[in-house]
N, C-alpha and C positions, 0 to 999 in steps of 0.2 A: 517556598512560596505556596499559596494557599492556592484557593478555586474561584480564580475572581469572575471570571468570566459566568459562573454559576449564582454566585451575586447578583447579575445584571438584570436579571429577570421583571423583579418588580420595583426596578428603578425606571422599565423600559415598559410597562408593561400598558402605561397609558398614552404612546407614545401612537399618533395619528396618521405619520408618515410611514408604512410598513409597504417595504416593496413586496412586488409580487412572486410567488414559492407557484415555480412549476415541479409537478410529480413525475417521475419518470419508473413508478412500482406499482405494481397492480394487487389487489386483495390478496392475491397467490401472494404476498412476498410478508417475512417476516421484519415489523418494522414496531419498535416498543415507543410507547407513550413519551419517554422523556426527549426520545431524538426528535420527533414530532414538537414537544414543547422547544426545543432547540433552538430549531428552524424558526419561528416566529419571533426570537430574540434574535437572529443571523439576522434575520429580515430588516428590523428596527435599527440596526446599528447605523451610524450617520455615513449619507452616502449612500447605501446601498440599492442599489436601482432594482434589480432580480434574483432570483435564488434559484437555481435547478438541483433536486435533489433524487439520488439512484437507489437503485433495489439495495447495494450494499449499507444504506442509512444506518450508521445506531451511533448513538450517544458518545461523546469525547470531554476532554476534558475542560477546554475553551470552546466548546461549539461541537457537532456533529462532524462526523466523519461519512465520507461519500455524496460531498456537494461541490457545485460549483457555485463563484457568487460573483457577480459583476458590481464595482464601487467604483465611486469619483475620490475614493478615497482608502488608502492604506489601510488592511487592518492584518500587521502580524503574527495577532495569537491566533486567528485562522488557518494560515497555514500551519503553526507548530516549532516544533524545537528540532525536526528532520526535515528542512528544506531540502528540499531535490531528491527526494525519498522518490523514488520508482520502481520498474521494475522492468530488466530487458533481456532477450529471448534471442540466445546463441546457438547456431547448430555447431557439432561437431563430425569432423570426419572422422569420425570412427562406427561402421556400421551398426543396428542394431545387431544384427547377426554373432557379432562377433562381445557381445554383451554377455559379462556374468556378475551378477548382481554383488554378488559374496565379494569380489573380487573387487568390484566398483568403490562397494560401501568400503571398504578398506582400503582402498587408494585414498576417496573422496575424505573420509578422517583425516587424513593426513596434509588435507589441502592448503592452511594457513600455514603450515611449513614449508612452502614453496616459496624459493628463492631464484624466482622466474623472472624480477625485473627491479630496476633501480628506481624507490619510490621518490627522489630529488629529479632525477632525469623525467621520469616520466608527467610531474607536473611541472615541468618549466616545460616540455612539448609541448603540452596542453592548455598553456599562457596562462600557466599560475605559478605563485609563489612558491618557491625549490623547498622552500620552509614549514609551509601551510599543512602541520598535523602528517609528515610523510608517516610515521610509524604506523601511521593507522591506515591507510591506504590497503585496499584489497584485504580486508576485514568486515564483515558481514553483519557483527554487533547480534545483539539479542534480541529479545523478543518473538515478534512476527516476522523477523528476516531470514532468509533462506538462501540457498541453492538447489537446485532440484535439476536429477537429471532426471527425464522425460523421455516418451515417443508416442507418437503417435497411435491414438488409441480409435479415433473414425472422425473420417472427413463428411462435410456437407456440400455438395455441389462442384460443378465441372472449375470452376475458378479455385479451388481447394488445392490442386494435386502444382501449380505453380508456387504456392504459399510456404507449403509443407510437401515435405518427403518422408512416407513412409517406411522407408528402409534406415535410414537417419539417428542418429539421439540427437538431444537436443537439451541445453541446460538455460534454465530460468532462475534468476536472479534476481533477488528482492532486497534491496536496501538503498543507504541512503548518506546523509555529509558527516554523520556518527559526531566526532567531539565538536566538530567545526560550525555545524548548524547548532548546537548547545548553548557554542558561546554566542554566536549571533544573536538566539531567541536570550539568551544570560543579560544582554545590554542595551536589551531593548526597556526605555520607560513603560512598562507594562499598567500605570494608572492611565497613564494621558492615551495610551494605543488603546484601551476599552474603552475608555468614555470616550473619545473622539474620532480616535485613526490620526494617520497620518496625511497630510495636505502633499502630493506624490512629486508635488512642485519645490517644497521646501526644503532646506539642509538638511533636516532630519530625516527624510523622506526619501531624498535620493541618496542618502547615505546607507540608508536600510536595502534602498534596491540594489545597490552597487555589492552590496555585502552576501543581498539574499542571488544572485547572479554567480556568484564566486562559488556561493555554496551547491548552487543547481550545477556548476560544472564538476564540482569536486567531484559530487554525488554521482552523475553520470561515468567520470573515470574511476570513481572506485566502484563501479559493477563491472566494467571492462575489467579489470585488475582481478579483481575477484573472481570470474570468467578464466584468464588468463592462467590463476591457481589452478584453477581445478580442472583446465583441460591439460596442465603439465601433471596435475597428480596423476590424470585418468591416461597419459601417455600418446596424447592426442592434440590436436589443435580447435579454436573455436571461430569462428565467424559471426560478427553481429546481425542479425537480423531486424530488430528493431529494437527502440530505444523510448521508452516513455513515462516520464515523471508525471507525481501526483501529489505532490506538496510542493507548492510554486503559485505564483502570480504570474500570468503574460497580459500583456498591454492586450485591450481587444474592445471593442464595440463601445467606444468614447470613454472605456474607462481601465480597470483591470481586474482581470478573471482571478479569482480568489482558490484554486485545485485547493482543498482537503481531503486527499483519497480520491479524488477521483482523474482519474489518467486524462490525462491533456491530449488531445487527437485532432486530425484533422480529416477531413472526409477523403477518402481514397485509402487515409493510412490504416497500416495494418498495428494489432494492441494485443497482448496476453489480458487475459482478465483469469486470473489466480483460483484457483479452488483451496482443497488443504491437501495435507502430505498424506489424506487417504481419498481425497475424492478427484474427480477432473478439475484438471484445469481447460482452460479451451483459447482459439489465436482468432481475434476478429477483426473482421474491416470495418472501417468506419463511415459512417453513408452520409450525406448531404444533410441529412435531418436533427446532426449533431452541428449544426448551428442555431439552433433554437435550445438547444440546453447550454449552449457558452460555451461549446468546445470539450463537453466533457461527458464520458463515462464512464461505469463503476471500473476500477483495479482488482476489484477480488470480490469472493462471496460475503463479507464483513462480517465481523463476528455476531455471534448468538444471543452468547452467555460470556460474562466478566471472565477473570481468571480468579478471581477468590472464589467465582461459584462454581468452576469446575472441578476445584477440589470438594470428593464427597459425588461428585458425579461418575465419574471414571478413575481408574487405577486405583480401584479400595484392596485390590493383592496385590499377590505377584503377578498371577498369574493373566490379571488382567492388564497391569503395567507390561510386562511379557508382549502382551498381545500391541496393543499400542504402537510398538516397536515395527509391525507388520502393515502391507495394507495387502487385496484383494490382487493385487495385482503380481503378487509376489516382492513387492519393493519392502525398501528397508528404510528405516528414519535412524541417522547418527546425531546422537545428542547426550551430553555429560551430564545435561540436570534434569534431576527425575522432577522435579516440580514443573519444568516446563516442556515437559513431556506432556504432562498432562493438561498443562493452562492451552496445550498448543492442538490438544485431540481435534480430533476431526467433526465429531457433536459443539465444540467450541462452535463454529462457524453455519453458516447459511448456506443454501446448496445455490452451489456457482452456476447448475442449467438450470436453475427459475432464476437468478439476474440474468443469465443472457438472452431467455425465451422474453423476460420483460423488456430487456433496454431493445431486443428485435421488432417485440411487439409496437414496441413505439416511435419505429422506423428508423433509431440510433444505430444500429450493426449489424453486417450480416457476419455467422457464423462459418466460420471455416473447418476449422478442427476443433476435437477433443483433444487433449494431452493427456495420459496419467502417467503419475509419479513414480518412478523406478529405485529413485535414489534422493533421499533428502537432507540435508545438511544444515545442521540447525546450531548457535552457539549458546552455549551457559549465557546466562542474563548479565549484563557486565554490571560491579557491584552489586551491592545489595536490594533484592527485590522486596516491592510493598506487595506484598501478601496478607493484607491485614483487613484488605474491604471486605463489609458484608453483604450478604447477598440481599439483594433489592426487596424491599417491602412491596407484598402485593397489592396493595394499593397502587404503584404505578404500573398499570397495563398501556396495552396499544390499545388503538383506537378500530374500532368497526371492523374488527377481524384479526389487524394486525398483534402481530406477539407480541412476547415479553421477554426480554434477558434484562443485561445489568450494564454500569457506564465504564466505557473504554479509553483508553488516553492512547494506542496505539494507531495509527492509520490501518 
């Protein structure tokens, strides 16, 4: 299937009714011209009432990634082909003290061969299908998905030390419905869902949400699951802390909130918003003022630069792929494919404390803690990866300061 969604532009482009795009990134924040053209085609889509869009913006393949979008009307290829894609934030009892990294990274390798729970059992608990894709369950997929064990790197504020415990590790978890949101997004009429959406009333409509619902649970128990692995690799147990998807619609404000990438919250709750496997990640509350963006803010620092363009940017040796493998913190990254070793560096991505100093500045969250990355866990790209984009013509920059990289299809 092609890029229809990229089509749409100047079918839409004289189009009068354009809801309104709140910003939530300030001149500090790296944001490229095409995610910005985007948004104005998000906006046009039928239905659409408002758009709220975060520091982690950049370009997707149906639309931008790192918004929220409220409609009187369905639109599927917005969220994507990982519904209930999130990301949630388990401590373990196992001290950091008692932490050796060498030791970890070599458990934590071995973590998808943990035969720690019956994947039929576990989703008929969870009032799904005994059937529904078990194999794949507690599987993390590729890409930009992860596990990461963590700890505490510096807190902000006397409300922090309840949040977080700095004695602690703690694993974070990034992924999402894997084959199951596939087929979902596989069977959806993808002409009639861009030129029109779906009417959220009709057979097709609720047929979509009852499917896209299955999926946002799947998703959530396969990070439990996967959670689960890797505290029996590391010889330990884990406990949820919190739990927050960011590919999903929830019903909200007379219509429904459209999350692409951007974590579904509610004010009190507490959210990871992601760094990479070499910079922080950070755990934030969500304040009262994340009801004027739609319930939403960014998931992670969002990428930079494509992965066609990071090749040629980083790991042109050994020596440099070597390096890669490390971050500053002494942690270590396990991953089998050198290509996405490198699609996945740390230059890849946007610095996660200028999205969180933005989404603070605009009264969306307060900051709790820093995290950095101890241990990260990353899988070969399942099948064959497009590697074949080229890097973006300079002619598309950002606008009034904002940067430049290239288009992303990953949340």
């Amino acid at each position: 299937m092609g890029n229809p969604f990229g089509g749409m532009a100047s079918s839409l482009s004289c189009a009068t009714d354009i809801a309104q795009i709140q910003h939530y990134f300030s001149s500090q924040s790296w944001i490229e011209g095409a995610a910005l053209e985007q948004l104005k085609t998000v906006a046009a889509l039928p239905g659409v009432i408002s758009v709220a869009a975060f520091p982690d913006l950049h370009p997707g393949k149906y639309g931008p990634t790192g918004i929220a979008v409220l409609s009187r009307r369905l639109h599927p290829q917005l969220i994507g082909n990982d519904i209930g894609c999130g990301m949630s934030l388990f401590s373990l009892d196992m001290p950091l003290r008692k932490l050796r990294v060498d030791r970890a990274a070599e458990r934590l390798g071995e973590m998808e061969a943990q035969d720690c729970f019956d994947a039929r059992t576990a989703l008929s608990a969870s009032g799904l299908a005994s059937d529904l894709f078990p194999a794949a369950l507690g599987t993390i997929g590729g890409g930009n998905h992860f596990c990461e064990l963590q700890a505490v790197d510096e807190t902000f504020g006397a409300e922090s030390t309840q949040a977080v415990d700095r004695q602690r590790l703690y694993l974070l978890v990034h992924s999402g419905s894997r084959g199951l949101g596939a087929q979902v997004f596989g069977e959806v009429d993808h002409k009639t869902a861009i030129a029109d959406g779906f009417d959220p009333d009709s057979e097709v409509g609720q047929a979509w949400l009852g499917r896209h619902d299955i999926c946002v649970a799947w998703a959530s128990l396969n990070r439990r699951l996967i959670a689960e692995r890797a505290a029996s690799a590391l010889r330990c147990a884990a406990q949820l802390v919190v739990d927050v998807p960011h590919n999903l619609v929830r019903q909200k404000g007379g219509g429904f909130v459209h999350h692409k990438g951007s974590a579904a919250v509610e004010a009190g709750g507490m959210a990871p918003i992601a760094g990479s496997r070499a910079s922080l990640s950070y755990v934030i509350r969500a304040l009262e003022g994340t009801g004027s963006s739609l319930g939403g803010i960014s998931h992670g620092a969002g990428r930079k630069y494509d992965r066609a363009t990071m090749h040629g940017r980083v790991g042109r040796n050994r020596s440099e792929r070597e390096a890669l493998l490390r971050n500053a913190w002494g942690g270590q990254l396990i991953c089998g494919d050198r290509d996405l070793v490198i699609e996945e560096a740390a230059t890849a991505y946007k610095d996660a404390g200028q999205v969180v100093r933005d989404l603070a500045d605009a009264g969306l969250v307060l900051p709790l803690a820093a995290m950095k990355p101890l241990v990260t866990y990353k899988k070969a790209i399942d099948g064959v990866a497009d590697r074949t984009r080229k890097k973006p013509a300079r002619a598309d920059r950002g606008e009034r300061g904002h940067g430049r990289g290239g288009r992303h299809e990953r949340d």
